[in-house]
Structures are given as C-alpha cells and as structure tokens.
N, C-alpha and C positions, 0 to 999 in steps of 0.2 A: 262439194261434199254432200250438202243436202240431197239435190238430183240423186247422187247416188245411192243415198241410202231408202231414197223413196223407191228408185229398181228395184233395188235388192228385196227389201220386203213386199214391196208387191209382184216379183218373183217368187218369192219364196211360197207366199198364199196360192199364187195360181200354180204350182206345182205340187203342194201338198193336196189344195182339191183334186187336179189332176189325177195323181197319183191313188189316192183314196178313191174316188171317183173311180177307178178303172179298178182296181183290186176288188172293189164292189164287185163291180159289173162283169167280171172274171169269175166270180165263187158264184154270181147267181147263176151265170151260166153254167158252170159244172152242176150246181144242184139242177137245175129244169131237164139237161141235158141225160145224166146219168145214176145220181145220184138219190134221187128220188126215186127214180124206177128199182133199182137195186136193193132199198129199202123196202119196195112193196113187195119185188118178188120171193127178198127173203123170208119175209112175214106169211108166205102163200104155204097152205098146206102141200100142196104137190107143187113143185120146183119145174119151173119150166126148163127146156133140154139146155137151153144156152146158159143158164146158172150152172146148172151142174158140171156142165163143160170147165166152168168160168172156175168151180171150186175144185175140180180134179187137177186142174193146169196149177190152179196156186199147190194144193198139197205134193203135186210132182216138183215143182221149181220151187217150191218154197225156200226162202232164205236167199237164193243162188243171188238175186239184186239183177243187173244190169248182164253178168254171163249169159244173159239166158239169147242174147241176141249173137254171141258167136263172136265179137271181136275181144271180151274181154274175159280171160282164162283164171280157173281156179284152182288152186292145187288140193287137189282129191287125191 
C-alpha cells in the first residue's frame, strides 16, 4: 500500500510539472512567434500590406468560425 501511494504522488508531481512546464513553453512560443510582432505592427502608424490583408480577411469572415475552411456549412 505504501509503494503505492508513493507512485502515485510522485506521478502526480511529475506530471503536473510536466504539464505546466509545456503550457509554459507553448504560450511563450505563440508570444516570440506571432504575437508580439502583431502587437508591434498594430501600434505602427502605416500598417504593413500583410496586416491589412490579415484585418480585411477577419472583417469579410468575421463571426463565420471554423466555415470558412469549406467542410463545415452555415445556414445563411
């Protein structure tokens, strides 16, 4: 019984580090990646072409979610 409940909790800790550990390591990656540029470029008095692109696509598909890729239908 002991044995096993030593597993267990120390399962548990290396999976919550684990876990936390990588969700970290996931959102710093979207900020370095995307997320921070996106921010600088909106803050930019003149918008470079691929933002502008980026905010005509969202105001045309806006709302539509996941249809916009063609297998999943809306009724309009």
């Amino acid at each position: 019984m002991e044995c096993t409940l030593w597993s267990i909790i120390i399962g548990y800790f290396i999976g919550c580090m684990f876990g936390v550990g990588c969700a970290f390591a996931v959102w710093y990656t979207i900020y370095l990646g995307g997320y921070r540029r996106a921010v600088q470029d909106g803050m930019l008095d003149e918008k470079p072409l691929r933002f502008q692109k980026a905010i005509e696509f969202n105001r045309r598909h806006g709302g539509k979610g996941l249809s916009i890729l063609g297998f999943i239908k809306l009724n309009e």
